[in-house]
Structures are given as C-alpha cells and as structure tokens.
CHARMM internal coordinates of N, CA and C (Angstrom, degrees):
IC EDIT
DIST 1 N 1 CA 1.4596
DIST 1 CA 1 C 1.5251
ANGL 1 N 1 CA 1 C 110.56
DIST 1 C 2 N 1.2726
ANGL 1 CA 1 C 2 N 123.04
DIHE 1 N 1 CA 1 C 2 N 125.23
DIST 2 N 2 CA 1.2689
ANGL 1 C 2 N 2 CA 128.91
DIHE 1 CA 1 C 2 N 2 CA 152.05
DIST 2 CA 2 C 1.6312
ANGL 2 N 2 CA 2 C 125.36
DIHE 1 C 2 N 2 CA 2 C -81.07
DIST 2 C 3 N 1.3697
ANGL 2 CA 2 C 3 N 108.89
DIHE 2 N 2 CA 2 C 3 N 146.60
DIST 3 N 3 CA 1.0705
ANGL 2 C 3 N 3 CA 121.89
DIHE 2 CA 2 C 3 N 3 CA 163.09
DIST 3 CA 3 C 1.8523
ANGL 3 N 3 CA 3 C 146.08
DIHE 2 C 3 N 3 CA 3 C -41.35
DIST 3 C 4 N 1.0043
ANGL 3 CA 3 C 4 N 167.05
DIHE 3 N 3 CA 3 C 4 N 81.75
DIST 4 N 4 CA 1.2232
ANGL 3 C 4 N 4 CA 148.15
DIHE 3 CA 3 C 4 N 4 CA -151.38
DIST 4 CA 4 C 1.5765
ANGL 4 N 4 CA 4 C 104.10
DIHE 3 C 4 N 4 CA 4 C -71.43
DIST 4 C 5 N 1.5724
ANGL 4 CA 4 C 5 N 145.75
DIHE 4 N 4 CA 4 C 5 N 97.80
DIST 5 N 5 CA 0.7028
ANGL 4 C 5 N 5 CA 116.17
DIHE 4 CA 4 C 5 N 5 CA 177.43
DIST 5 CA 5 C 1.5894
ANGL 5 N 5 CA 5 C 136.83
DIHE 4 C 5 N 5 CA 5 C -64.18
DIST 5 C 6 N 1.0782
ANGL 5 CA 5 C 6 N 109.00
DIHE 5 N 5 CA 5 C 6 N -5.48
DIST 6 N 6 CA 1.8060
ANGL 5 C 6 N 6 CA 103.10
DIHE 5 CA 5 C 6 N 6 CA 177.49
DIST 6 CA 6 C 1.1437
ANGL 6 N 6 CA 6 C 102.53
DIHE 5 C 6 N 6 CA 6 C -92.64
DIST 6 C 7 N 1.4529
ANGL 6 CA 6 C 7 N 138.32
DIHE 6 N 6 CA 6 C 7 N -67.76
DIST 7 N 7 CA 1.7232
ANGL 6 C 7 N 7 CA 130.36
DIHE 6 CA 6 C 7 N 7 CA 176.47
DIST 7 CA 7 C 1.6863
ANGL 7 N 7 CA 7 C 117.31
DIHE 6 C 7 N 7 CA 7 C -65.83
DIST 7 C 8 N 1.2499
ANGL 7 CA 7 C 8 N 111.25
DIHE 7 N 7 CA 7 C 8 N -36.30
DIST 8 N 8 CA 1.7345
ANGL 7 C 8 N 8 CA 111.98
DIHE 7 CA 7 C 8 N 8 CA 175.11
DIST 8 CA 8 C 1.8477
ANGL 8 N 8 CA 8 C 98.92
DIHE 7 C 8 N 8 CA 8 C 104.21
DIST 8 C 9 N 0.9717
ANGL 8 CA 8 C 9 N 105.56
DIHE 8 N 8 CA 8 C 9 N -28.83
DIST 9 N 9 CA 1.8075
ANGL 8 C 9 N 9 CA 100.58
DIHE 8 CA 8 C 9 N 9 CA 163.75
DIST 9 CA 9 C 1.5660
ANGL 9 N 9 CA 9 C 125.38
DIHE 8 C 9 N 9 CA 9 C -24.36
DIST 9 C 10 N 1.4423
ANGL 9 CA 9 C 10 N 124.20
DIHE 9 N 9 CA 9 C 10 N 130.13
DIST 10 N 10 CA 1.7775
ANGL 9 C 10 N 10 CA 111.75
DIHE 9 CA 9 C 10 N 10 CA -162.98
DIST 10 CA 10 C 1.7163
ANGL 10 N 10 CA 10 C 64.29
DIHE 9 C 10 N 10 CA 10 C -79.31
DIST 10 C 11 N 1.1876
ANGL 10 CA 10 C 11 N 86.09
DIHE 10 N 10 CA 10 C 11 N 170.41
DIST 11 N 11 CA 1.9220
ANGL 10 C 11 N 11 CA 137.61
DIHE 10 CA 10 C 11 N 11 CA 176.37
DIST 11 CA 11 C 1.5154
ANGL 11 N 11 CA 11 C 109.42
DIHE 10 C 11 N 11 CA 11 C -136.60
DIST 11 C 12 N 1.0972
ANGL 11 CA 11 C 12 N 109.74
DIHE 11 N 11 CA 11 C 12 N 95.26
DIST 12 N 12 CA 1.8943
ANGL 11 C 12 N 12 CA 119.98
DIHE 11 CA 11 C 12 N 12 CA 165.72
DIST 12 CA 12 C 1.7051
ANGL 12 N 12 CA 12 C 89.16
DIHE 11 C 12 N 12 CA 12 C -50.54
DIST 12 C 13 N 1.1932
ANGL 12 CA 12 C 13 N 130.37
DIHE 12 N 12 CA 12 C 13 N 140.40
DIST 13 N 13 CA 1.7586
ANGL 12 C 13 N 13 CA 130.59
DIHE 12 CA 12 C 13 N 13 CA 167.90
DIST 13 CA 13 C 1.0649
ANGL 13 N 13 CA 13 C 81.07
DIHE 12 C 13 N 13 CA 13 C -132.46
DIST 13 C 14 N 1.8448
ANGL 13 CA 13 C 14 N 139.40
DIHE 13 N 13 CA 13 C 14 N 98.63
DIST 14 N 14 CA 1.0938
ANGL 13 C 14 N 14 CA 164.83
DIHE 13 CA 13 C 14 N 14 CA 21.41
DIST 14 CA 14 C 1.0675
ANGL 14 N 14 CA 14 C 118.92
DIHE 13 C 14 N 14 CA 14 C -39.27
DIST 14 C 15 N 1.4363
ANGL 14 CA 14 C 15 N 138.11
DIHE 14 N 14 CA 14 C 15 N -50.66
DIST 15 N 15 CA 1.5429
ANGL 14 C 15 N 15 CA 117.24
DIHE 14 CA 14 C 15 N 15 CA -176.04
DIST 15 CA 15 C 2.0315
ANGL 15 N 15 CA 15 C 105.22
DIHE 14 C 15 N 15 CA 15 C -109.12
DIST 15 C 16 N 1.2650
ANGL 15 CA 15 C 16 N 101.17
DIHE 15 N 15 CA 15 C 16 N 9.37
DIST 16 N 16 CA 1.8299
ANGL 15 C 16 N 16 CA 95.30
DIHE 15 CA 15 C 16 N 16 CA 174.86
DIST 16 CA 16 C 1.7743
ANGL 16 N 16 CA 16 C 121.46
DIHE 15 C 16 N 16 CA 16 C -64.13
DIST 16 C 17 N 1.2193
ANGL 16 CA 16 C 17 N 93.10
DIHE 16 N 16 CA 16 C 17 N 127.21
DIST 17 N 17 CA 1.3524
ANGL 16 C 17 N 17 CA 112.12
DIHE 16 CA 16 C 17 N 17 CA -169.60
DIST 17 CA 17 C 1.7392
ANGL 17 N 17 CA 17 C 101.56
DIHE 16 C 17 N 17 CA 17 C -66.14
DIST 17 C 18 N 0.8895
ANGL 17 CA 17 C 18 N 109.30
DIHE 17 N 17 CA 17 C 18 N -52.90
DIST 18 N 18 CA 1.7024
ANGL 17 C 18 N 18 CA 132.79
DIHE 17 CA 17 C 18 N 18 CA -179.94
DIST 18 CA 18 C 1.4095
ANGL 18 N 18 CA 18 C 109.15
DIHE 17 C 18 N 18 CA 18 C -88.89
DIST 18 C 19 N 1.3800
ANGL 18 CA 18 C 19 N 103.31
DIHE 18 N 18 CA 18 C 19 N 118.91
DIST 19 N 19 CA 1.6000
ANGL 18 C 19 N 19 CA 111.90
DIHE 18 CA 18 C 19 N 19 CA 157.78
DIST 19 CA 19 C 1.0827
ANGL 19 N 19 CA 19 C 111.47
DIHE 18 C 19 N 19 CA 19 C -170.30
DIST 19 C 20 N 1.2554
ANGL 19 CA 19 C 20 N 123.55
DIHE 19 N 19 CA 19 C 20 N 134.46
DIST 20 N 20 CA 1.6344
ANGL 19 C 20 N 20 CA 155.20
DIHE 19 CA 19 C 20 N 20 CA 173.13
DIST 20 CA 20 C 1.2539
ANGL 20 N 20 CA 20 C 115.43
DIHE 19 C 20 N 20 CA 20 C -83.85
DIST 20 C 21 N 1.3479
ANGL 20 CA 20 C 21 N 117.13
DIHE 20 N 20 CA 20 C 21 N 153.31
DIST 21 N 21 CA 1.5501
ANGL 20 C 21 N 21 CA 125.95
DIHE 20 CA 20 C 21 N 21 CA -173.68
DIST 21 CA 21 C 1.5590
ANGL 21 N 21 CA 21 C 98.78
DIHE 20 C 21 N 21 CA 21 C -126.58
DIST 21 C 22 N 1.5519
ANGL 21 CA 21 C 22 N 127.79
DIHE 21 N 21 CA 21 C 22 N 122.03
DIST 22 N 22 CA 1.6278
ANGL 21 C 22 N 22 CA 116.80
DIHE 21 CA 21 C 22 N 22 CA -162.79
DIST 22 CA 22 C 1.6038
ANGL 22 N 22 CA 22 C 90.47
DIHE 21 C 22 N 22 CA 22 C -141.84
DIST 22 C 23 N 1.7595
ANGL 22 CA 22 C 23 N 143.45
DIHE 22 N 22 CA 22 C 23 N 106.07
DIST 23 N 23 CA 1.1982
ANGL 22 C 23 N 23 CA 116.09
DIHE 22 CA 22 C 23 N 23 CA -158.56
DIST 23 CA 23 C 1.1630
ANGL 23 N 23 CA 23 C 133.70
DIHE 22 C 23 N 23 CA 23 C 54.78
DIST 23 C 24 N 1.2679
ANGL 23 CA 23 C 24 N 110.90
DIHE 23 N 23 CA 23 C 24 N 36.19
DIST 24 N 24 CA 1.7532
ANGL 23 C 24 N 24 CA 96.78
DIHE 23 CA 23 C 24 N 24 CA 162.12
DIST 24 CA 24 C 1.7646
ANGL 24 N 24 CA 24 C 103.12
DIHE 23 C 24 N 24 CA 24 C 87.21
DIST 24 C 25 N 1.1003
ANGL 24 CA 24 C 25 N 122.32
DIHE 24 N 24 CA 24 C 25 N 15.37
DIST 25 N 25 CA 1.8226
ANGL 24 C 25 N 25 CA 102.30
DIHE 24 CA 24 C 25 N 25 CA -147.49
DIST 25 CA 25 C 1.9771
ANGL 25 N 25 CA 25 C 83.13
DIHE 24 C 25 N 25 CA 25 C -166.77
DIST 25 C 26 N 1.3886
ANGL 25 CA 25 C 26 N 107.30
DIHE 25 N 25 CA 25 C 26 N 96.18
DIST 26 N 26 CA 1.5316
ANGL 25 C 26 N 26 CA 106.84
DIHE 25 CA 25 C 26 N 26 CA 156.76
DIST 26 CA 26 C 1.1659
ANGL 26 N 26 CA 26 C 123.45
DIHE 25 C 26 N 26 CA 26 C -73.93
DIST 26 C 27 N 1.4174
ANGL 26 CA 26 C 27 N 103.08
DIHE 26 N 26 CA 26 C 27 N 159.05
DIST 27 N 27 CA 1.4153
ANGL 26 C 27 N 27 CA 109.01
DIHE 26 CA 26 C 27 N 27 CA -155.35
DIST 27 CA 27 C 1.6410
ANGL 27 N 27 CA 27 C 97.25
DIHE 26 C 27 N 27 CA 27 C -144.07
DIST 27 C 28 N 1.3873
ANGL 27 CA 27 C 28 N 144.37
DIHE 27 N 27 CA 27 C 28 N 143.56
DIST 28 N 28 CA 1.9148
ANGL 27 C 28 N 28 CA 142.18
DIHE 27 CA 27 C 28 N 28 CA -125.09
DIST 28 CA 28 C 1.6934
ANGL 28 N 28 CA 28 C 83.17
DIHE 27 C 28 N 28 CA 28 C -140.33
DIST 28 C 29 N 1.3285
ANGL 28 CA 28 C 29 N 112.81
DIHE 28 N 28 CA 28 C 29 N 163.10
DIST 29 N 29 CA 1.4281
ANGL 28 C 29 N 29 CA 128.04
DIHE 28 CA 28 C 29 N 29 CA -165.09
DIST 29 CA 29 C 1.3848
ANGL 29 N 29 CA 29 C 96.91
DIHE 28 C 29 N 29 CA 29 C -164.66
DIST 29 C 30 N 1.8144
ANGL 29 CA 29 C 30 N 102.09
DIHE 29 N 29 CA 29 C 30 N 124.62
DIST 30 N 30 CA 1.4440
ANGL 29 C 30 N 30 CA 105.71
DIHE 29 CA 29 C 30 N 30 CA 160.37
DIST 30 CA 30 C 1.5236
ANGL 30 N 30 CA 30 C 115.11
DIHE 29 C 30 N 30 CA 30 C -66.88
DIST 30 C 31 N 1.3433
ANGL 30 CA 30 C 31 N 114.44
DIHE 30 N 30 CA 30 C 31 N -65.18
DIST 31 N 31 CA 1.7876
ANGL 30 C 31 N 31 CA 122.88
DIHE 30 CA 30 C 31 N 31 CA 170.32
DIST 31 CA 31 C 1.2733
ANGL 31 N 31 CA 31 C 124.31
DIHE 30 C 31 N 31 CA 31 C -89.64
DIST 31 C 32 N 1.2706
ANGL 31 CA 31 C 32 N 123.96
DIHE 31 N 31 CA 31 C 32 N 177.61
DIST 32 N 32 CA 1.1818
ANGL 31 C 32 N 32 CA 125.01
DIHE 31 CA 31 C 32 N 32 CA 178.55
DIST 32 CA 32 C 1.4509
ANGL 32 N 32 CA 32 C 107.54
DIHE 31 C 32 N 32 CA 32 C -96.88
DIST 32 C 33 N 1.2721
ANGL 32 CA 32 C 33 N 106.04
DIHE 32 N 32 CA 32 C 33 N -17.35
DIST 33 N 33 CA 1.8724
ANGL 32 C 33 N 33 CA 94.17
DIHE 32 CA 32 C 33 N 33 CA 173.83
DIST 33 CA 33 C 1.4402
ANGL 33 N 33 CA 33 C 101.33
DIHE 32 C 33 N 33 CA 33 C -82.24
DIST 33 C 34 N 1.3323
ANGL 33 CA 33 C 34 N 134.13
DIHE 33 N 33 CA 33 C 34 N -16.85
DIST 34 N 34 CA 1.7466
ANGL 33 C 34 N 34 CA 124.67
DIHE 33 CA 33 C 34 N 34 CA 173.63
DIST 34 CA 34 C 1.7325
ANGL 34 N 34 CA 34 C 104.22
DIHE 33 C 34 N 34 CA 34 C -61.70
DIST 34 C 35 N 1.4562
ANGL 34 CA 34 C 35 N 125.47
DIHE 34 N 34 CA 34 C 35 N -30.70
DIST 35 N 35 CA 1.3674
ANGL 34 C 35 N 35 CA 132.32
DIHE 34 CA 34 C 35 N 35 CA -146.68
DIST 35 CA 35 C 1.2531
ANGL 35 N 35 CA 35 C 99.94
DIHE 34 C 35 N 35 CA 35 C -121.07
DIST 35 C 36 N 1.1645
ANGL 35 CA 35 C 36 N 120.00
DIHE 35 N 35 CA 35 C 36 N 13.33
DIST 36 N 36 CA 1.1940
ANGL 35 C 36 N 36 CA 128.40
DIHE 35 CA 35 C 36 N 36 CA 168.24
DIST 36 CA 36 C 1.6566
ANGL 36 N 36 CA 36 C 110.13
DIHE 35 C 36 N 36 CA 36 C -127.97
DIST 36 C 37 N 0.9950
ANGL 36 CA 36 C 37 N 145.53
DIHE 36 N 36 CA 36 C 37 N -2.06
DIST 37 N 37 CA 1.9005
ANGL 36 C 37 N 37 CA 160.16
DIHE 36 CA 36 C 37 N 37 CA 131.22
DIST 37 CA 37 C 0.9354
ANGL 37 N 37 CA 37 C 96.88
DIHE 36 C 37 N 37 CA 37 C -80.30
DIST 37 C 38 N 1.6553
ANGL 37 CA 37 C 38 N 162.70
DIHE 37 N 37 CA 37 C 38 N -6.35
DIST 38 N 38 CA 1.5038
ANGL 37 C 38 N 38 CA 151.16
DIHE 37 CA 37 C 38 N 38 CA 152.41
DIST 38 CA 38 C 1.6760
ANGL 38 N 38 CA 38 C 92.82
DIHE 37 C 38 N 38 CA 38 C -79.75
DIST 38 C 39 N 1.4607
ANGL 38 CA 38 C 39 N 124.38
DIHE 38 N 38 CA 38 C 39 N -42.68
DIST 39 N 39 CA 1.6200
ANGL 38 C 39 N 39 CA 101.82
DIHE 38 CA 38 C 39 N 39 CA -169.57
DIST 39 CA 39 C 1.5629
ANGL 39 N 39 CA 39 C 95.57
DIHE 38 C 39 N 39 CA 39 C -83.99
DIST 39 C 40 N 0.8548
ANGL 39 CA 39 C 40 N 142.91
DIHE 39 N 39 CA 39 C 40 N 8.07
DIST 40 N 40 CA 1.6145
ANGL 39 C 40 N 40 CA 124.06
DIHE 39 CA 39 C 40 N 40 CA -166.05
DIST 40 CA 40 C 1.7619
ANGL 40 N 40 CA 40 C 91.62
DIHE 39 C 40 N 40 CA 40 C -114.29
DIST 40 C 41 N 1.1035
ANGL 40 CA 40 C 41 N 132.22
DIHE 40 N 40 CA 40 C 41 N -13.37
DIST 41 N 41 CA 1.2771
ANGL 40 C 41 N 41 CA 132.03
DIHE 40 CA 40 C 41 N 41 CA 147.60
DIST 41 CA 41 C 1.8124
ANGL 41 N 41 CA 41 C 114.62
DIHE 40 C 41 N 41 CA 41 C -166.80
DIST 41 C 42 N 1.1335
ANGL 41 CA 41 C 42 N 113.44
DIHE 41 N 41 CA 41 C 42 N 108.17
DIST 42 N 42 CA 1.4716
ANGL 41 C 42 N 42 CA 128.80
DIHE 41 CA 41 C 42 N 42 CA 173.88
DIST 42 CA 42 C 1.5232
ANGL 42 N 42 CA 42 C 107.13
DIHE 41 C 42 N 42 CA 42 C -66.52
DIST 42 C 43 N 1.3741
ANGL 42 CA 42 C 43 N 132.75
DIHE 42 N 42 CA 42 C 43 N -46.21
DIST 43 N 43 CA 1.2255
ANGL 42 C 43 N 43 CA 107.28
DIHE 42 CA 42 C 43 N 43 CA -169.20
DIST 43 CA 43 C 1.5221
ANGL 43 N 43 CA 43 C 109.78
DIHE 42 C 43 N 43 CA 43 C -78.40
DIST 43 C 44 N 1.3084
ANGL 43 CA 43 C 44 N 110.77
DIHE 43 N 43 CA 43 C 44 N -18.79
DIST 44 N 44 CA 1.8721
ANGL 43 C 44 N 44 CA 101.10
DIHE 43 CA 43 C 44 N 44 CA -177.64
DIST 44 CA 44 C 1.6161
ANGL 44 N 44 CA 44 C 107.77
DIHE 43 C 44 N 44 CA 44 C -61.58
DIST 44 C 45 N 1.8726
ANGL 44 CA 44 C 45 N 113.73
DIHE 44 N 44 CA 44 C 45 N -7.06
DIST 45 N 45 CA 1.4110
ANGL 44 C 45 N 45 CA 93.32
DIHE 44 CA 44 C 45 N 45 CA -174.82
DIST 45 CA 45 C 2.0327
ANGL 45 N 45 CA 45 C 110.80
DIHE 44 C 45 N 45 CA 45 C -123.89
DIST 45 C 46 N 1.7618
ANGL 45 CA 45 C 46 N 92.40
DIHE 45 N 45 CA 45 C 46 N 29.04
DIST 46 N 46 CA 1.6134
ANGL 45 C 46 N 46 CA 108.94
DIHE 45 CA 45 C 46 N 46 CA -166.71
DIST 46 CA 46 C 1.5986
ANGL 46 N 46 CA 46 C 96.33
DIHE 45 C 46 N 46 CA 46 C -116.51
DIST 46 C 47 N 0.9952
ANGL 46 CA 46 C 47 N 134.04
DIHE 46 N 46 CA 46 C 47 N 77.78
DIST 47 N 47 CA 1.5017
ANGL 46 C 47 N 47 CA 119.33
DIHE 46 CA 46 C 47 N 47 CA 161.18
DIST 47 CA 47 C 1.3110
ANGL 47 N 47 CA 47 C 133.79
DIHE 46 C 47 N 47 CA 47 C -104.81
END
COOR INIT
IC SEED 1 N 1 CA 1 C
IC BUILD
C-alpha cells in the first residue's frame, strides 16, 4: 500500500487510478482532486 500524499489515505498502486511521477519516484492518489493539488505543487505535499 502506498500512501496518498495530500490526504494520507493508503492507495493499493495496483489498482490506483491516479498517479504522478515527481523526481523519478511515483506517487498513488485516491481522487483526482488529491492528484491534481500534488501536480500544481508537489513539494508543499513532500516533507
């Protein structure tokens, strides 16, 4: 299970609909409005 980084929700990344590539390093999305505020800035949600 992956993480969602903006809400924190696991993400199975086998069946995630949403996922971003940020550095080399994908990153799993419950919705598309989480994966869409991760692309409009990734580091505000990488610390």
């Amino acid at each position: 299970m992956a993480k969602d980084p903006v809400c924190g929700m696991d993400v199975d990344e086998k069946t995630a609909k949403w996922v971003s590539e940020y550095k080399g390093k994908k990153y799993y999305f419950c919705a598309p409005g989480c994966k869409k505020k991760f692309d409009a800035d990734p580091s505000k949600f990488l610390k």
